[in-house]
BAFI-456479 format. One line per field, with one value per residue (C-alpha): residue number from 1; x, y, z. Coordinates in pm, 1 decimal. Example, Ala and Ser with C-alpha at 12.3 -4.5 7.8 and 13.67 -1.06 7.14 Angstrom:
BEGIN
pos	(1,2)
c1	(1230.0,1367.0)
c2	(-450.0,-106.0)
c3	(780.0,714.0)
***
This chain:
BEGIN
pos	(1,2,3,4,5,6,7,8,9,10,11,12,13,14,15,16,17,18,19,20,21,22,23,24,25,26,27,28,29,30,31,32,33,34,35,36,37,38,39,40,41,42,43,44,45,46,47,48,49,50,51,52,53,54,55,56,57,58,59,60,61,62,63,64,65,66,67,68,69,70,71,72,73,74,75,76,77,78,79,80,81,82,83,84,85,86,87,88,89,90,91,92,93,94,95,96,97,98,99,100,101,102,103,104,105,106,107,108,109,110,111,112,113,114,115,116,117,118,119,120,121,122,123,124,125,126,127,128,129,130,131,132,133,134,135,136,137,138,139,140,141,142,143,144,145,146,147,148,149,150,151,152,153,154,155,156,157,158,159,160,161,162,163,164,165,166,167,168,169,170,171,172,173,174,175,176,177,178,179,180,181,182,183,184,185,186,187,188,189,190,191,192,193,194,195,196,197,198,199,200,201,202,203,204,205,206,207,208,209,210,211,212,213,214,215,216,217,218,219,220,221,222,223,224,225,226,227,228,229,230,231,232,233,234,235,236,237,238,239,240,241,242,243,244,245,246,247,248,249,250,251,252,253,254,255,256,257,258,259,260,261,262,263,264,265,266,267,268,269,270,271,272,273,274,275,276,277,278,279,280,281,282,283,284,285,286,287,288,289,290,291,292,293,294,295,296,297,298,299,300,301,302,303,304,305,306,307,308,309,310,311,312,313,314,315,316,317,318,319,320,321,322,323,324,325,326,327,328,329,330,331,332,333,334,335,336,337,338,339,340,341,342,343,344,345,346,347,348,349,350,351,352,353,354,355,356,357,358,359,360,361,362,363,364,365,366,367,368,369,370,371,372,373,374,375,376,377,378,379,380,381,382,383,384,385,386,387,388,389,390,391,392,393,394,395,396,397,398,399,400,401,402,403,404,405,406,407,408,409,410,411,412,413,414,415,416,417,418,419,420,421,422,423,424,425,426,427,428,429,430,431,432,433,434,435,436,437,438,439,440,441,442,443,444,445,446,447,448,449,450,451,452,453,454,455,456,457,458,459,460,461,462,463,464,465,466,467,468,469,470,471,472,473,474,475,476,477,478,479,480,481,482,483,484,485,486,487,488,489,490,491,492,493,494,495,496,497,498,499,500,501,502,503,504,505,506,507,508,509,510,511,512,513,514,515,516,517,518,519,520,521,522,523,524,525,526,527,528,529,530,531,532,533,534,535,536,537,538,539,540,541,542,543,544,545,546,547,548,549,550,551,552,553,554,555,556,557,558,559,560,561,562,563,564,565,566,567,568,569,570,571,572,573,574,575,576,577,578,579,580,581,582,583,584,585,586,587)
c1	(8630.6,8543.6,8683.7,8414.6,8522.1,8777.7,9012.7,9190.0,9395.2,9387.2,9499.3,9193.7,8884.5,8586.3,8202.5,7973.0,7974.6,7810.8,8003.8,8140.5,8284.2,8395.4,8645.8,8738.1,8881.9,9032.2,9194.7,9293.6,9442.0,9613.5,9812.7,9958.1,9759.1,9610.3,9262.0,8938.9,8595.2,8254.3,7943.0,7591.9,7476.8,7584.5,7671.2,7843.7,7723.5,7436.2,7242.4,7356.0,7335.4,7120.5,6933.5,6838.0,6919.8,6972.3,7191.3,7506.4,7432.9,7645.4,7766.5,7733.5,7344.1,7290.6,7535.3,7357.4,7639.2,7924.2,8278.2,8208.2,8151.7,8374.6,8717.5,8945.6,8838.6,8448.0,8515.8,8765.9,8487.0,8215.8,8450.1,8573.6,8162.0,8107.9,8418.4,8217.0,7851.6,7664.0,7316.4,7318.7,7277.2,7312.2,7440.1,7694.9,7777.5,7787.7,8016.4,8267.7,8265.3,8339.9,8633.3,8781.1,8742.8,8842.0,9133.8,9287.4,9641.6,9607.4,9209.7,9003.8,8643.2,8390.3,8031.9,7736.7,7857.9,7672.4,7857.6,7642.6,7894.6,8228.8,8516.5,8632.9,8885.4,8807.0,8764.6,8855.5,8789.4,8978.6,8739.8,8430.6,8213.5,8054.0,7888.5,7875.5,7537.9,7683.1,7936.3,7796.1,8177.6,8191.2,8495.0,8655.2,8850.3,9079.3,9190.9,9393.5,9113.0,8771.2,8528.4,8193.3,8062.9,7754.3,7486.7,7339.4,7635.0,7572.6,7944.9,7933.2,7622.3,7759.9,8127.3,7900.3,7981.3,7780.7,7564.6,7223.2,6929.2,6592.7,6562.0,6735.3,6530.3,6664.5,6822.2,7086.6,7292.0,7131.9,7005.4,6736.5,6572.9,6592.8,6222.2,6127.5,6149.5,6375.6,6163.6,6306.0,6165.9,6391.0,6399.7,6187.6,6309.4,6211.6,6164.6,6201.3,6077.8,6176.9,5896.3,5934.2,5705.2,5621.1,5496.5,5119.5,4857.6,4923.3,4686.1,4756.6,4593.7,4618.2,4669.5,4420.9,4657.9,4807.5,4739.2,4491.1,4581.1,4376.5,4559.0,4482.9,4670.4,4988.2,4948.3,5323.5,5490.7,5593.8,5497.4,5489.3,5788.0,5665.0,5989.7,6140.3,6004.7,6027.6,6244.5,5937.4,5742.7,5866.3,5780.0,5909.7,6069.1,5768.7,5586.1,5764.2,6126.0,6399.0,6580.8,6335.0,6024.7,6248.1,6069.1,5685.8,5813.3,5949.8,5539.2,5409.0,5653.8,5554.6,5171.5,5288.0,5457.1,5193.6,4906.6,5103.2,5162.2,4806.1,4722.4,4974.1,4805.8,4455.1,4342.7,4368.0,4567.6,4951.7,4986.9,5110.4,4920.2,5179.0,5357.6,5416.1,5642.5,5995.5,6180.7,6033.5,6309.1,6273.9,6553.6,6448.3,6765.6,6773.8,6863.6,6905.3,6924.5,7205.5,7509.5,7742.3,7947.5,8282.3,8503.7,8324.1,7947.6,7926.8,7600.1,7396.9,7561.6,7870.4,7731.4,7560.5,7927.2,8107.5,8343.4,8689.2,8791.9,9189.2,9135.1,8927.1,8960.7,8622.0,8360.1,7932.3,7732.7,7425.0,7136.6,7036.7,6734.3,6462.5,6213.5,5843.1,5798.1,5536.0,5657.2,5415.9,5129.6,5097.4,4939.0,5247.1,5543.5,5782.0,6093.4,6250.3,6563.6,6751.6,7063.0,7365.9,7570.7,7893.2,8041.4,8140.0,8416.9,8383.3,8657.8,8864.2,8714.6,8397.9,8462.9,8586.9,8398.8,8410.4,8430.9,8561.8,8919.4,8993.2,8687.8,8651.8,8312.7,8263.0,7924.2,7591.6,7659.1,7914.9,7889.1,7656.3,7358.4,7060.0,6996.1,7391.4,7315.0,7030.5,7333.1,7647.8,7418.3,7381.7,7663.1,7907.5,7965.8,7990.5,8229.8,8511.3,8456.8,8533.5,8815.0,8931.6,8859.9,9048.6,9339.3,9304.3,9318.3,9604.9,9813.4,9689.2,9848.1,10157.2,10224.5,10095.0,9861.9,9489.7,9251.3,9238.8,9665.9,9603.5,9538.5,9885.1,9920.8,9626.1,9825.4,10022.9,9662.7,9552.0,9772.5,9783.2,9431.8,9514.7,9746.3,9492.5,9237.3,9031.0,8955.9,8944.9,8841.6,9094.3,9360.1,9605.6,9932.3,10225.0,10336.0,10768.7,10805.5,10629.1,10966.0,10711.1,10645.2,10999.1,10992.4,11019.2,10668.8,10656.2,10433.2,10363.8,10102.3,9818.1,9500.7,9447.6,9417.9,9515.8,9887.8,10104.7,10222.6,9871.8,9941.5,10158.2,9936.3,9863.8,9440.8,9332.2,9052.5,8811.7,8721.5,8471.4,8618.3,8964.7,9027.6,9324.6,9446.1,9684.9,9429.7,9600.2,9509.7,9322.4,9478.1,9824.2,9820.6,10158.5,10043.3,10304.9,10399.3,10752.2,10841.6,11251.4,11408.4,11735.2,11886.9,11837.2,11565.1,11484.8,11123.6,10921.4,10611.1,10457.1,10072.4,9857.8,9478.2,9305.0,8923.8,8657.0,8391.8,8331.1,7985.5,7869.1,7713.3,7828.6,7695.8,7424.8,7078.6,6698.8,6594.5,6550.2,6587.9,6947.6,7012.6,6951.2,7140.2,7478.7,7714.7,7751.5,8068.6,8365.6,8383.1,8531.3,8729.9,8972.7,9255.8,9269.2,9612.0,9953.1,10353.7,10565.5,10905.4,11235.8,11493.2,11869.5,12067.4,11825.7,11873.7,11563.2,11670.5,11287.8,10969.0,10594.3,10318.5,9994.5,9690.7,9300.5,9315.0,8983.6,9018.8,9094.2,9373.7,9660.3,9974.6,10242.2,10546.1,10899.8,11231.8,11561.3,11549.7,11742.3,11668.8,11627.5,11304.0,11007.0,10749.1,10391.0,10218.0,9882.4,9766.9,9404.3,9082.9,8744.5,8609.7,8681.6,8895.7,9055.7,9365.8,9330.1,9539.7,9479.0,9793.4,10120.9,10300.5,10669.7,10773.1)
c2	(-966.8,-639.7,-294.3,-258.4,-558.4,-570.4,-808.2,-742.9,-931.9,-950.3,-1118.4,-1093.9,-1037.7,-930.1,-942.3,-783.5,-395.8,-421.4,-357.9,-756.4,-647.6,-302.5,-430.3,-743.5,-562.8,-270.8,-550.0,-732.7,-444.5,-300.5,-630.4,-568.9,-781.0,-590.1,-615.0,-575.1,-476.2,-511.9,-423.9,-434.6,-81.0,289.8,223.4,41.7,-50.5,-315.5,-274.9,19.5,187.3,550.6,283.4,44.6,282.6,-23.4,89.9,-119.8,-355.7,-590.9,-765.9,-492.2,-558.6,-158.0,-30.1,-298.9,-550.1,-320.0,-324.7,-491.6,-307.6,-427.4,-234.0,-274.4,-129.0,-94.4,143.7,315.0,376.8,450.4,694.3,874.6,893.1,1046.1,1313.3,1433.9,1349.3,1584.9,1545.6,1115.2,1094.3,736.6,957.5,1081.0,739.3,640.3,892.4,788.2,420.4,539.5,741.3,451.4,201.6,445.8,595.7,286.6,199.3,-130.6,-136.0,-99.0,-35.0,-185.5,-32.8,-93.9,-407.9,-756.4,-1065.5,-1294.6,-1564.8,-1733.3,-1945.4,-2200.2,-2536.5,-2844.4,-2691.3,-2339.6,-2026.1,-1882.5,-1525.4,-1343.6,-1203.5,-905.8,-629.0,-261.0,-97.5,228.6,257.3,-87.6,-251.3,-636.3,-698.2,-1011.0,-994.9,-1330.2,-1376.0,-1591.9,-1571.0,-1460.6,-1396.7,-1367.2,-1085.1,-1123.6,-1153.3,-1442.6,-1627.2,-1562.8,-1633.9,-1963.6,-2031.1,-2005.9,-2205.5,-2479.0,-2443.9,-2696.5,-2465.2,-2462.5,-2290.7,-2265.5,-2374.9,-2754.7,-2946.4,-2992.2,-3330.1,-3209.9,-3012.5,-3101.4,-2777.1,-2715.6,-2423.6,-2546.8,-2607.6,-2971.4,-3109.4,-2928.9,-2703.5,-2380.6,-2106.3,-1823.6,-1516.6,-1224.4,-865.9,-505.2,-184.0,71.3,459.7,794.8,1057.7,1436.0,1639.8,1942.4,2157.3,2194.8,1910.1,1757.3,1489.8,1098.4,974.1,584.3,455.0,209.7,-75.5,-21.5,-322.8,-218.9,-245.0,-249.6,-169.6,-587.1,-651.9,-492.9,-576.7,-755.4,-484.4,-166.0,148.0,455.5,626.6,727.0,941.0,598.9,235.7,-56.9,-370.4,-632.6,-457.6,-818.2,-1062.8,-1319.8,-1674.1,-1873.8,-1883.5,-1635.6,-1733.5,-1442.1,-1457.1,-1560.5,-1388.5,-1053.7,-822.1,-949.5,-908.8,-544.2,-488.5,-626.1,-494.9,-82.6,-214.9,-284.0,19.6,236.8,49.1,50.1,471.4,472.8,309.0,574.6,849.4,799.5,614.0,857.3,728.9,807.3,1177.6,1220.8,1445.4,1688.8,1394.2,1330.2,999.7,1184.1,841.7,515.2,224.9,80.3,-202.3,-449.3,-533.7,-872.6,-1099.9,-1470.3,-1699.9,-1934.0,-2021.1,-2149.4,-2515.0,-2448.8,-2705.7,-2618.7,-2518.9,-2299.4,-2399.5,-2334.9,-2477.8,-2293.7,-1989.1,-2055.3,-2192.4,-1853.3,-2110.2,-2039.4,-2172.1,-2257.3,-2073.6,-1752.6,-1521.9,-1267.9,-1302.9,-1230.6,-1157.6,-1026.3,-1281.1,-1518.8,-1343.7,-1578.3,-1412.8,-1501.7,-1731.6,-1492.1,-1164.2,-867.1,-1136.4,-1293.4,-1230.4,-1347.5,-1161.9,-1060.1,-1180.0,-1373.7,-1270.1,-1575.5,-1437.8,-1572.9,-1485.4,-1432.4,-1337.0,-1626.3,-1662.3,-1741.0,-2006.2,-1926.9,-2321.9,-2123.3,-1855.1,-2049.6,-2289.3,-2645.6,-2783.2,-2492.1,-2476.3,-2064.0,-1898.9,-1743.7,-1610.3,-1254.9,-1128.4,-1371.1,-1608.7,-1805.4,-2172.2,-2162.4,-2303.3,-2125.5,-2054.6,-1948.5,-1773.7,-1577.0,-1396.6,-1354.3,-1237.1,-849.2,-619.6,-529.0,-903.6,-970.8,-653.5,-853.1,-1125.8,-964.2,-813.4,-1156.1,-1323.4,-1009.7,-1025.5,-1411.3,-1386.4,-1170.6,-1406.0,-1640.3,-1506.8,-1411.0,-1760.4,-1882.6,-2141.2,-2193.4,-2072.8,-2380.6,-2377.1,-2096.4,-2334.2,-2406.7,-2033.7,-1955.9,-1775.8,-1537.6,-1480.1,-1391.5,-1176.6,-949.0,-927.6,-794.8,-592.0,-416.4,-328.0,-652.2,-816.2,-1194.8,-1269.0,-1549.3,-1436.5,-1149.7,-976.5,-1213.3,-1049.7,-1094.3,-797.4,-558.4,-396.5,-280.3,-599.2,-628.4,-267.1,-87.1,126.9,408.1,682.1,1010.5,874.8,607.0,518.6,183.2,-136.7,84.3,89.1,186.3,-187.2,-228.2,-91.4,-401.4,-652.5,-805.1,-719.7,-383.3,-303.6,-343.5,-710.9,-815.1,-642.8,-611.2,-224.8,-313.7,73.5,329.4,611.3,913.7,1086.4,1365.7,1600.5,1492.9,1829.5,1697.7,1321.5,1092.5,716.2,628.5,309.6,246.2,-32.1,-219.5,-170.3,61.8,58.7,207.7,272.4,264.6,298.5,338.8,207.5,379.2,226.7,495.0,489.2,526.3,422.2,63.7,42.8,327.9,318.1,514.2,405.3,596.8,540.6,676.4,586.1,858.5,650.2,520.1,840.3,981.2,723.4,868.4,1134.1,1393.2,1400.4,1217.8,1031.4,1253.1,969.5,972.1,1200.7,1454.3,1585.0,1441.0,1416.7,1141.7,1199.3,1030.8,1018.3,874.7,895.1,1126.7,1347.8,1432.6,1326.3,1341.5,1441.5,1359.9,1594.4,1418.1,1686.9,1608.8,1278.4,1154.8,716.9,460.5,294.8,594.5,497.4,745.4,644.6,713.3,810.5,806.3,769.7,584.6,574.1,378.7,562.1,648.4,877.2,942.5,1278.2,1297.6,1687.6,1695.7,1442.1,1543.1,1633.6,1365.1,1422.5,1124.1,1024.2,672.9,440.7,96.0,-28.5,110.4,-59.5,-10.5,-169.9)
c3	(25067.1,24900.3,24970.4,25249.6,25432.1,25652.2,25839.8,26109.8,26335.0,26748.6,27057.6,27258.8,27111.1,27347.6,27227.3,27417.7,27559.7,27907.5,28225.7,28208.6,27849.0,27898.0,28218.1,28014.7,27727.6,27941.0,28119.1,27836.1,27725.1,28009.6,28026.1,27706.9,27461.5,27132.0,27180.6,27012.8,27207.1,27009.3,27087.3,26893.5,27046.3,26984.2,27330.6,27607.8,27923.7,27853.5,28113.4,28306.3,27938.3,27866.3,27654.9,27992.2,28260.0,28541.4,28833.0,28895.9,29188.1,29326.8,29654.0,29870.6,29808.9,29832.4,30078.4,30332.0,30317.2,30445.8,30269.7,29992.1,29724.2,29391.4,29361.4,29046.6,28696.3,28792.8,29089.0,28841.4,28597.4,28839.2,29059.1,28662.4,28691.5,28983.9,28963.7,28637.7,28636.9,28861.8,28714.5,28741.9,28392.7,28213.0,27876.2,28041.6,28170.8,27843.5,27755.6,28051.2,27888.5,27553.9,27650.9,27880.8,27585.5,27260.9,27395.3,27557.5,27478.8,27277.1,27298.9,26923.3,26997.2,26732.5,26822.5,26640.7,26512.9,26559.0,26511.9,26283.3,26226.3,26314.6,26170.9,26429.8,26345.6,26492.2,26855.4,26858.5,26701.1,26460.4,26376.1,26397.3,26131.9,26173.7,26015.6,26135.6,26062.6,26035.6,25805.1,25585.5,25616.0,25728.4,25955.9,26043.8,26326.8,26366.6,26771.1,26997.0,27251.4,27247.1,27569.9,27544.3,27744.0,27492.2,27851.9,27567.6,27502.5,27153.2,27073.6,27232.6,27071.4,26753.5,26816.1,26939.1,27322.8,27546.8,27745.4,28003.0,28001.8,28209.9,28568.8,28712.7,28908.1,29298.7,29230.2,28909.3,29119.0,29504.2,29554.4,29824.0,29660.6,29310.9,29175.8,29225.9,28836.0,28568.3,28318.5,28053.4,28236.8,28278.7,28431.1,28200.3,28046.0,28169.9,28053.1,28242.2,28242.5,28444.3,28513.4,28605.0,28820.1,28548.1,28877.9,28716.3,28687.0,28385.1,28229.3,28102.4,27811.2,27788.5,27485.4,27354.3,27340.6,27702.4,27947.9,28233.5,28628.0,28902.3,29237.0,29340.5,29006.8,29155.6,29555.2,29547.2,29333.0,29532.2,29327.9,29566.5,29409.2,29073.0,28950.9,28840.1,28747.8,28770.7,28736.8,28849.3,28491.4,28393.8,28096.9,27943.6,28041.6,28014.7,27739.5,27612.4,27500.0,27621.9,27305.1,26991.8,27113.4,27185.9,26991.6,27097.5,27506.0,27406.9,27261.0,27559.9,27777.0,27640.0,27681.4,28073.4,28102.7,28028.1,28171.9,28540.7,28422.6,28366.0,28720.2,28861.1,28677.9,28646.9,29007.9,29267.9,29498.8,29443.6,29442.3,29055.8,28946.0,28844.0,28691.4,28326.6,28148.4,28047.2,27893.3,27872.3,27736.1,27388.2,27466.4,27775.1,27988.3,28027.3,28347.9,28214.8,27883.4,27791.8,28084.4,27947.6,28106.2,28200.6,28391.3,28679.5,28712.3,29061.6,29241.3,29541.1,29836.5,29729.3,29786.2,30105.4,30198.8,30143.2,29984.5,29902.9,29552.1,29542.8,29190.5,29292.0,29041.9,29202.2,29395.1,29487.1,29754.6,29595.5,29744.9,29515.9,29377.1,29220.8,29004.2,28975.4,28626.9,28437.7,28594.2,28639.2,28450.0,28815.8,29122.6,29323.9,29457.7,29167.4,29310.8,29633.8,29792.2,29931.8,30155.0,30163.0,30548.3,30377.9,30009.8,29795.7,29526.5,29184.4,29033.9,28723.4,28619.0,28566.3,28288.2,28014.5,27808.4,27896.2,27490.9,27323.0,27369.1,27326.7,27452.2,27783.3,27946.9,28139.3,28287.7,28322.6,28094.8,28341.5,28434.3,28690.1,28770.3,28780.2,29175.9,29180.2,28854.9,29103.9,29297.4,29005.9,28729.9,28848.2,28675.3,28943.6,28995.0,28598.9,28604.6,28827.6,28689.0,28320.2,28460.0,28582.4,28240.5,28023.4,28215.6,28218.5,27844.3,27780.5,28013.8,27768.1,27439.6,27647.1,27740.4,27436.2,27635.2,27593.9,27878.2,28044.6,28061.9,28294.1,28567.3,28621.2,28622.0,28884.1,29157.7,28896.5,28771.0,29125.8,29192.8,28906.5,29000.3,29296.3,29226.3,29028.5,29298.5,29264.7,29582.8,29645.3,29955.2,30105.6,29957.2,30012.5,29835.7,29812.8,29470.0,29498.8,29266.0,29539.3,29740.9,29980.5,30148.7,30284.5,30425.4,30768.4,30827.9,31010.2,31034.4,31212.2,31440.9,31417.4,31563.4,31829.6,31545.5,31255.6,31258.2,30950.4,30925.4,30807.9,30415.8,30386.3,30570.2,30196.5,30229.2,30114.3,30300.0,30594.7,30592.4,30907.3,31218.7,31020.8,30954.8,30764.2,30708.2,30838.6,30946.5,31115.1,31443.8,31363.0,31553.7,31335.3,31130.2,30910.4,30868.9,30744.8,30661.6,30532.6,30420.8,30472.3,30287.1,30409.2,30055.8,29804.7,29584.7,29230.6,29209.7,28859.6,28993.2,29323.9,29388.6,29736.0,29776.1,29942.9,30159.9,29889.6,30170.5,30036.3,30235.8,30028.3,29640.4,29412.6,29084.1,28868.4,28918.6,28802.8,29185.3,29436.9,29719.3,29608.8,29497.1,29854.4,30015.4,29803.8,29867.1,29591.5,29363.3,29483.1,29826.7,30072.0,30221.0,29943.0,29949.1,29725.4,29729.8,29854.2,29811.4,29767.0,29884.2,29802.6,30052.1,30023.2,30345.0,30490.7,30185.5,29988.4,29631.6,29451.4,29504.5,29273.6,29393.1,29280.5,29307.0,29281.2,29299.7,29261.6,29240.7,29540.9,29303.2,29267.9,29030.9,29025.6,28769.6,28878.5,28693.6,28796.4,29171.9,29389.4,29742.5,30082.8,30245.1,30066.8,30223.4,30140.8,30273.3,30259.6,30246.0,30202.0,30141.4,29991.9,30286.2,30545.4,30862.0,30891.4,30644.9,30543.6,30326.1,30279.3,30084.5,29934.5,29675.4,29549.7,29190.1)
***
């Protein structure tokens, strides 16, 4: 190689920037493993990118499943967001990503680079070969592990990974609402646009080579609020092939755009008159191409099932959400939402690759099948599950096992996990090294079902009629909760799980509605400011006083203390009444 090209050597090597990516190689990283991140944009975030603008959705299904929004590195990122980003803007999203990924301990970040080829021997991979576009240097970056957090599985693609696409038929997998006989559609691409009322009547002049809609020609599509639009502006997946034809579905997709703008505009009947396009995208987000087999392909009936997996590593509730073959070029409705009762989880058999022995899978390229693929395929889902695979990988390299080792592994695996914030449902903290779990609690007072034994219940949050938390009387003006030990203890670190109001969203979005349904800046549930205390014999012998706390996850690191009670004092939230904690953990 010349003096342009590079090589550089890595653990874990993540490809792809969307949300799957980003928490795979913050993971990865976080667990100690030198780790590389690329990404064929200027920026991360894939979909919920400045250059898609998607809001993150995920099992909560917009606030209307309650508790279950995603915790762990996306509620992290999207809290940084909201302590910061006042105006809702996707730059400044981007922004957030890039600072989470640059300035990472352990973590180089490789944007603007496209991986065009790979080295593998006989059934792993040794490196990928890349060039960046903006400096002209060709990198090859030789790893232990790679994931593909490409959305395409471009990665596996190349390494020769067995993989599915299109729709199968109802008897491959047994599926009731699979389509009758197998065929390759998929699901199509959309741009989207914002528009800004400029407070005068401003004309619309369609361009000749825009599409034309007649308000029968968009019945099924809803298209009353004009500030933002629209994910069913859909093509692609039929005739059209997701991946090859990509740049003729962007062409058609801007002559969609402004043909439904022009319907808006120019027909009299939806009030924009003051209304002109601000953005319109130039990249369509994508929802489905290649899945990629693992050992296990999740399907339909476990979803329906809520099932369990003995190796959960995250889990969905989104429904499964089937879109119309041919998109907006039908008469039909765009999409069909197909609920689930419960959340499901998603096995750790299901994000690695089936035939290639060192390459793991984060986001939408899973092994699924296409009706599960419906539900785990929106980003907060492929978030967890990236987290799962990056810290999934870095185990790997430390035990010097391949991906599919980690099965012997799967409870160590699960409980890092959780130990980070991410929720499996099932399951619950059993982690030996957490001194908190053998404690006395205590607390200055406590309402009926939420007792201060709850922070070391082992489940972090409200699950079904579970509260799960230590919440405070509100009249308690000094709240407390102590946590006594029978022995002394030497604390490194000590990790509180606060109330971030899991039944509410929080992530950026171009939609007024969802925006409406959101509470500025941080959630007030959280508390803002509060003490640790240290106490030997009754003796105060330390004290960390953590102001403006703005994330559910709070880690405070500890020097030089020895002690037999520990006491947390919450002093103020955000704006809430009630003090909440979910979980306290001593290490």
């Amino acid at each position: 190689m010349d003096k342009k090209n590079k090589i550089k050597d890595y653990e874990v090597i993540v490809i792809g920037g969307g949300m799957a990516g980003v928490c795979a190689a913050i993971a990865s990283a976080r667990e100690g493993a030198k780790t590389a991140l690329v990404n064929n944009r200027p920026v991360l975030g894939g979909n919920a990118s400045s250059e898609i603008r998607m809001h993150i959705c995920g099992a909560d299904y917009h606030g209307f499943r309650q508790n279950a929004r995603e915790t762990g590195i996306i509620e992290e990122i999207l809290l940084d967001n909201k302590r910061v980003n006042r105006s809702n803007s996707f730059s400044i999203l981007d922004t957030i990503l890039w600072e989470k990924t640059r300035f990472q301990e352990n973590l180089d970040l490789y944007l603007n680079t496209h991986i065009t080829s790979l080295i593998k021997e006989e059934d792993k991979i040794v490196s990928v070969i890349g060039e960046q576009l903006t400096t002209e240097k060709v990198f090859q970056l030789n790893g232990q592990v790679f994931i593909d957090a490409t959305g395409d599985g471009t990665i596996a693609y190349l390494s020769g990974a067995e993989y599915m696409s299109g729709r199968e038929g109802k008897k491959v997998f047994g599926e009731k609402y699979a389509p009758d006989e197998p065929d390759n559609h998929t699901m199509g691409n959309t741009l989207l646009f914002t528009a800004i009322d400029m407070g005068k009547k401003v004309d619309f002049v369609k361009p000749e080579w825009a599409n034309t809609y007649k308000e029968e020609d968009l019945a099924y599509r809803e298209h009353h609020e004009i500030n933002s639009g629209y994910w069913w502006i859909e093509i692609g997946g039929d005739n059209l092939e997701v991946i090859q034809d990509g740049e003729q579905i962007r062409d058609e997709l801007l002559k969609a755009v402004y043909g439904v703008w022009d319907h808006i505009k120019n027909s009299g009947h939806h009030n924009a008159d003051n209304f002109a396009l601000d953005w319109v995208g130039f990249l369509p987000g994508k929802r489905e191409s290649r899945r990629i087999v693992g050992d296990y392909i999740l399907r339909e009936q476990d979803l329906f099932a809520g099932r369990i997996f003995e190796d959960a590593i995250a889990y969905g509730g989104w429904p499964m959400d089937m879109h119309t073959v041919g998109g907006i070029r039908t008469r039909r409705e765009p999409n069909d939402f197909i609920m689930m009762e419960d959340l499901y989880t998603i096995p750790y058999r299901s994000i690695y690759s089936k035939n290639i022995g060192n390459l793991m899978l984060a986001g939408r390229d899973i092994s699924a099948s296409h009706m599960a693929f419906g539900s785990t395929r929106v980003m907060a889902t492929c978030a967890v599950i990236g987290q799962a695979a990056g810290t999934a990988a870095a185990m790997c390299t430390e035990k010097k096992i391949l991906p599919r080792g980690l099965n012997e592994h799967i409870s160590e695996l699960q409980q890092k996990l959780m130990k980070d914030d991410c929720f499996i449902p099932g399951f619950k903290n059993e982690d030996k090294d957490d001194q908190a779990l053998s404690a006395k609690v205590s607390a200055s007072s406590f309402l009926e079902n939420c007792e201060p034994e709850n922070i070391i219940n082992g489940c972090p949050r409200t699950v079904k009629d579970q509260i799960n938390a230590w919440i405070a009387k509100s009249s308690d003006k000094a709240p407390w909760i102590e946590l006594a030990f029978q022995n002394r203890v030497s604390p490194k670190e000590i990790r509180i799980k606060f109330d971030s109001n899991l039944s509410k969203e929080i992530m950026v979005s171009m939609t007024h509605s969802v925006r409406e349904r959101q509470q500025e800046g941080t959630p007030k549930e959280i508390v803002k400011d509060y003490d640790i205390e240290f106490y030997d014999k009754e003796i105060l012998v330390g004290k960390r006083e953590i102001r403006d706390n703005h994330r559910r996850l709070s880690c405070t690191m500890v020097d030089n203390i020895s002690c037999d009670k520990i006491r947390v004092k919450p002093l103020s939230t955000w704006g809430a009444e009630q003090i909440s904690i979910y979980e306290i953990r001593v290490y």
